[in-house]
N, C-alpha and C positions, 0 to 999 in steps of 0.2 A: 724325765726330770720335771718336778711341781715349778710352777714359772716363780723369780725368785728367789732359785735356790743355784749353788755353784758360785762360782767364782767369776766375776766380769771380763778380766784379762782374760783368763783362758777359753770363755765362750764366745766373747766377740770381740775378742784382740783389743780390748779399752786399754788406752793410754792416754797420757795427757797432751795436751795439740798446743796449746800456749795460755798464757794469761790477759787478761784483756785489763788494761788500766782506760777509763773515760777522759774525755776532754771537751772541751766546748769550739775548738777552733782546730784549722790546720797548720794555724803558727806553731801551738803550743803541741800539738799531736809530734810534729817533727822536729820541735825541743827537746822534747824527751824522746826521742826515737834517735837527737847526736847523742843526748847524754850517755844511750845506753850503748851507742858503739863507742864515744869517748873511754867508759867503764871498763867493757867488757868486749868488746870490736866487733858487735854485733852489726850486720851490716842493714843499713833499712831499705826496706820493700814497701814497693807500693802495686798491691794487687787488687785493692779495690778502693774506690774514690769516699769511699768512709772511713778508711784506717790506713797506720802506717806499721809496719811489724820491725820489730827488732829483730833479724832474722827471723828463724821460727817460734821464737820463744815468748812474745809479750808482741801484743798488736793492742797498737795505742790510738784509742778511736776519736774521732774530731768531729761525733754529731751528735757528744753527750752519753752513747753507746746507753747499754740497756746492766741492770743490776746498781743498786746503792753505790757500792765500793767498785762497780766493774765486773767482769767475766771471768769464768773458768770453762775453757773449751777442751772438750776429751774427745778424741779420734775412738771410735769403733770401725771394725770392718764391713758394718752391715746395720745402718739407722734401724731400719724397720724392723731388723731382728731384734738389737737388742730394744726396744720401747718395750714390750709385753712383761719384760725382768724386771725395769724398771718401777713399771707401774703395778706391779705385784706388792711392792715396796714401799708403794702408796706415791711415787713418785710420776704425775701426769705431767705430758707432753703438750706445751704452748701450740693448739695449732697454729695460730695468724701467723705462727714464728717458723712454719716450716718452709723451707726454701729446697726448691730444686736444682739442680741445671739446665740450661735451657736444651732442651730436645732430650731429655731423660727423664723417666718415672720414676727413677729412685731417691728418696730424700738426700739431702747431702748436709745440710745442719738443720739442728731443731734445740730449741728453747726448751728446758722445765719451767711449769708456770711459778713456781715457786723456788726464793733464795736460798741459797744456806749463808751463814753467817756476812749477811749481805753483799753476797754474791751472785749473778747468776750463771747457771750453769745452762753447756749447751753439748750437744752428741753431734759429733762431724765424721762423715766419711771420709774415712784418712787410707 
């Protein structure tokens, strides 16, 4: 297979992982994190000290987060596999943006250096 080519879902199990709305504080992070369990009873999480998630669906960031309008996070089964499809695509990979886990050599999210409709996007092992 030419890298590029095929179908993302079925090559590296791409799915969408949540949406990322920006904020400047963590008042306003977990204002909108009641709203959206008020809404829709989504429950909030707090898994890491920059964001609060409305369950899985929208993780609402409170240190301004990265992209214009905010994020769009997509779960692959395998970072490293799929980058080389991507970037066939013309689509390259932010490194300062890659993150590991600690005591593992596998990427586990990474940034496109560039938006789409001022968004930015990022590939998570899900």
């Amino acid at each position: 297979m030419v890298a590029g080519e095929g179908d993302p879902k079925e090559l590296f199990g791409l799915r969408l992982a949540h949406v990322g709305i920006n904020t400047d504080s963590v008042e306003e992070a977990e204002r909108i994190a009641a709203q959206f369990q008020a809404l829709m009873g989504l429950e909030p999480k707090h898994l890491a000290p920059i964001s609060v998630f409305a369950d899985d669906y929208v993780e609402i960031m409170n240190n301004g987060g990265r992209g214009t309008l905010g994020h769009i996070g997509f779960h692959v089964d395998d970072v490293e596999a799929a980058e080389p499809w991507f970037e066939a695509r013309g689509f390259k990979v932010n490194e300062s943006s890659r993150y590991k886990l600690p005591g593992e050599d596998k990427t586990y999210l990474v940034y496109f250096e560039d938006e789409i409709g001022g968004f930015a996007i990022h590939l998570t092992r899900g």
